[in-house]
C-alpha positions as YAML, in Angstrom:
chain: A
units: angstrom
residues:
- id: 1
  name: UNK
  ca: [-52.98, -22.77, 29.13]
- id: 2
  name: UNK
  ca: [-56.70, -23.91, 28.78]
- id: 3
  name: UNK
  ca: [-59.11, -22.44, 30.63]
- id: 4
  name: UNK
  ca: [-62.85, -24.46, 30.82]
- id: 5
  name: UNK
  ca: [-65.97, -22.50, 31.89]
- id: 6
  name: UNK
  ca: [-69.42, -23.95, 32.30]
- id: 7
  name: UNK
  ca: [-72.66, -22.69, 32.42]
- id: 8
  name: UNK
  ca: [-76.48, -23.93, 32.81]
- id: 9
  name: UNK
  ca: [-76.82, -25.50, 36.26]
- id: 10
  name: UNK
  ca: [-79.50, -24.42, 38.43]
- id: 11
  name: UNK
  ca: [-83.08, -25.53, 39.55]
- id: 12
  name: UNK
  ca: [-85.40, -27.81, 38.40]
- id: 13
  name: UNK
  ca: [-88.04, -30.27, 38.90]
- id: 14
  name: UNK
  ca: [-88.13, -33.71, 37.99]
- id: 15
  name: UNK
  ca: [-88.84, -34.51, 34.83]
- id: 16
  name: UNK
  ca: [-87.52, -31.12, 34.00]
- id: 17
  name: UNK
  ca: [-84.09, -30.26, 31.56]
- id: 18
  name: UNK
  ca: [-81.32, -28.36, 31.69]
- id: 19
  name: UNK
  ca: [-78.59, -27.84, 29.33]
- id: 20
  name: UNK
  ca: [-74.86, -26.85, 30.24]
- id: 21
  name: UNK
  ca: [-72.49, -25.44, 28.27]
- id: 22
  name: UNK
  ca: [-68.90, -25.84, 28.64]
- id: 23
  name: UNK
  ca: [-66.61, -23.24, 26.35]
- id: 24
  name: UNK
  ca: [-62.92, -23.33, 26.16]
- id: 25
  name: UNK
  ca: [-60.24, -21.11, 25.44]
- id: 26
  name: UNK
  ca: [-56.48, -20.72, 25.76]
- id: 27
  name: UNK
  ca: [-53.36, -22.42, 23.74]
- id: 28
  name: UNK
  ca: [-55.23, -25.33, 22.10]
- id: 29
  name: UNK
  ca: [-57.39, -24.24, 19.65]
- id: 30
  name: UNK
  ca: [-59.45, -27.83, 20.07]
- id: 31
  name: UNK
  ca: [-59.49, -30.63, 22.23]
- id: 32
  name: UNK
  ca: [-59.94, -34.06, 21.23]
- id: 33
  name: UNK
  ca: [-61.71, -35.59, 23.80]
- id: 34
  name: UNK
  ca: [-64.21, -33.29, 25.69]
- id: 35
  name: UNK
  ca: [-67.35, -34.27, 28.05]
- id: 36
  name: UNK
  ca: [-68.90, -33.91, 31.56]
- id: 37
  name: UNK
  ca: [-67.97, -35.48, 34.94]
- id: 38
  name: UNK
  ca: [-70.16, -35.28, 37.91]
- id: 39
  name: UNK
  ca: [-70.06, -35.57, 42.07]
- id: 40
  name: UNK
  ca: [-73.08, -36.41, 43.19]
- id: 41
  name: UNK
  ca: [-73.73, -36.55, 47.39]
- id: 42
  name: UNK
  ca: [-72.06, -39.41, 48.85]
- id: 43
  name: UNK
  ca: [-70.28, -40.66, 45.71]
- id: 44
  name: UNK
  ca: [-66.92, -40.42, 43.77]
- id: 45
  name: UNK
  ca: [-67.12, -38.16, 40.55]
- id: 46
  name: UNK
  ca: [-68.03, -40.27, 37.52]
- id: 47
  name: UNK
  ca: [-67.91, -39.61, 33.85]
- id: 48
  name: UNK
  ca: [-71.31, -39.08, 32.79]
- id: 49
  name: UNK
  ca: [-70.65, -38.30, 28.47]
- id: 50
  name: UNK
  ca: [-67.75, -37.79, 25.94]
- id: 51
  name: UNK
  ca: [-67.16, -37.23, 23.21]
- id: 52
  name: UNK
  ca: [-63.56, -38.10, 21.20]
- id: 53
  name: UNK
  ca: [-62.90, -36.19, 18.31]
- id: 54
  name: UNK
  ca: [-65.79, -36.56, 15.76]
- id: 55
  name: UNK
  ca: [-67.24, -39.39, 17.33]
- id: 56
  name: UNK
  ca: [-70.64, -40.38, 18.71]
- id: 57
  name: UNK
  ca: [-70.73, -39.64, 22.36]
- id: 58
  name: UNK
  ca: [-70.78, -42.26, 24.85]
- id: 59
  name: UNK
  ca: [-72.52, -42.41, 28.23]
- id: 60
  name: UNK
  ca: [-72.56, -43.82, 31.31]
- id: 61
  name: UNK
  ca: [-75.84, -46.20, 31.94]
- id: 62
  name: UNK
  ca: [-78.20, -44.14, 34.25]
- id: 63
  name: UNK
  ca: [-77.92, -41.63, 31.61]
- id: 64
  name: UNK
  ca: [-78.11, -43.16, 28.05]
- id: 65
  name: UNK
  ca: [-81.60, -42.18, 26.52]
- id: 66
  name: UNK
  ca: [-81.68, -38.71, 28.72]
- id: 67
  name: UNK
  ca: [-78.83, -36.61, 27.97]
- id: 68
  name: UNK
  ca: [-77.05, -35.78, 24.97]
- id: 69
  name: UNK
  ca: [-73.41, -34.42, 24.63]
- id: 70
  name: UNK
  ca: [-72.58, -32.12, 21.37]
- id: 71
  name: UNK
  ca: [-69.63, -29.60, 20.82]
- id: 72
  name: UNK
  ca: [-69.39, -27.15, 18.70]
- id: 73
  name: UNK
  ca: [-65.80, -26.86, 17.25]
- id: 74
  name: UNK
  ca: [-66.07, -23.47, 15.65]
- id: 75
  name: UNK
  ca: [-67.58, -21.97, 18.84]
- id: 76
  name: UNK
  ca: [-65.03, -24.17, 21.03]
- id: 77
  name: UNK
  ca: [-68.01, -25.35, 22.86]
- id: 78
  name: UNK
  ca: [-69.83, -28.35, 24.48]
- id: 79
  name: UNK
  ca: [-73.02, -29.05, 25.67]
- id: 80
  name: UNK
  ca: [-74.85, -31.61, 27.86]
- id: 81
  name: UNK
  ca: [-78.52, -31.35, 27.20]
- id: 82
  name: UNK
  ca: [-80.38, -33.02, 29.88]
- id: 83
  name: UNK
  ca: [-84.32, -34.21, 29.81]
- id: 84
  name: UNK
  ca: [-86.24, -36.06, 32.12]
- id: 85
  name: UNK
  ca: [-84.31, -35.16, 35.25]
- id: 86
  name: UNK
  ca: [-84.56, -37.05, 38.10]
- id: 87
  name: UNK
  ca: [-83.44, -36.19, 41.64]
- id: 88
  name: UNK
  ca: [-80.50, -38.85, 41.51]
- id: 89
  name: UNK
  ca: [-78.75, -36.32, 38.74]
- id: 90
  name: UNK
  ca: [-78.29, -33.67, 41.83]
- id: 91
  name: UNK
  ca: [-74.76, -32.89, 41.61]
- id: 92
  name: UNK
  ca: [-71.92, -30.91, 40.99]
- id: 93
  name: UNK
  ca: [-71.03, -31.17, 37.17]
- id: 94
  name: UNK
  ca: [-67.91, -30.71, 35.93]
- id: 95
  name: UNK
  ca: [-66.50, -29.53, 32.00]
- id: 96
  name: UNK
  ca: [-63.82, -31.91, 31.40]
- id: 97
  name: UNK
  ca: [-60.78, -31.94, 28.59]
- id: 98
  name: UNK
  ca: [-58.05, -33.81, 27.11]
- id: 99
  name: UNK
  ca: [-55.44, -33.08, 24.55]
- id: 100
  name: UNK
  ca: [-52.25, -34.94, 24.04]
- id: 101
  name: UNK
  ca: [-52.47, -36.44, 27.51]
- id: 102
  name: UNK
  ca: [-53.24, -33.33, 29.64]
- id: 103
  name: UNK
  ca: [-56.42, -33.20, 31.24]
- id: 104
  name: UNK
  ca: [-58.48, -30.08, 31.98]
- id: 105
  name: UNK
  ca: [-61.09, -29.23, 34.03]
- id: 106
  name: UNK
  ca: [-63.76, -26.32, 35.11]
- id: 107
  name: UNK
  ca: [-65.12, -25.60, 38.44]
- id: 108
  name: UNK
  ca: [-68.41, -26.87, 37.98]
- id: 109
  name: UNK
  ca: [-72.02, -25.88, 38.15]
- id: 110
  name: UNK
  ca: [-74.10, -26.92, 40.10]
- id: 111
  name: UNK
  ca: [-77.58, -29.05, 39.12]
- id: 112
  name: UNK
  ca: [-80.12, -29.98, 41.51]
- id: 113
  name: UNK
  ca: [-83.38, -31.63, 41.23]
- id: 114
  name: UNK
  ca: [-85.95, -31.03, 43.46]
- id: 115
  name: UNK
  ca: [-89.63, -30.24, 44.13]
...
């Protein structure tokens, strides 16, 4: 069993950041392919970053240039740092995993952008 847990969400202007944290723990010790999902009003969740074993992370186009994905193996963690919010990134965002062909998820944390 692997449990996800995020962290970081909250308040903030635009133009602001925030950075969420996503640890994991249970049965697998890492997951190969880790990022961040989110549901933003009115629209189906989309993958926002990943990241697949050691490799660069990848990112979805509204994104690229504003957020960066990192884990940290050792500390079974990942992190979205985000910069330069802008009210479109209000959403529900999600920890996401996948290991051998079993995805897991978090409950999310919630990020709006407002003034």
């Amino acid at each position: 069993q692997v449990q996800l847990v995020e962290s970081g969400g909250g308040l903030v202007q635009p133009g602001g950041s925030l950075r969420l944290s996503c640890a994991h723990s249970g049965s697998i010790f890492n997951l190969y392919v880790m990022g961040w999902y989110r549901q933003t009003p009115g629209k189906q969740r989309e993958l926002v970053a990943t990241l697949k074993g050691g490799g660069s992370g990848e990112y979805v186009d509204a994104v690229k240039g504003r957020f960066t994905i990192s884990r940290d193996n050792a500390k079974k963690t990942v992190s979205l740092q985000m910069n330069n919010l802008k009210p479109e990134d209000t959403g529900v965002y999600y920890c996401y995993g996948s290991e051998s062909g079993v995805d897991y998820w978090g409950k999310g944390t919630l990020v709006t952008i407002s003034s």
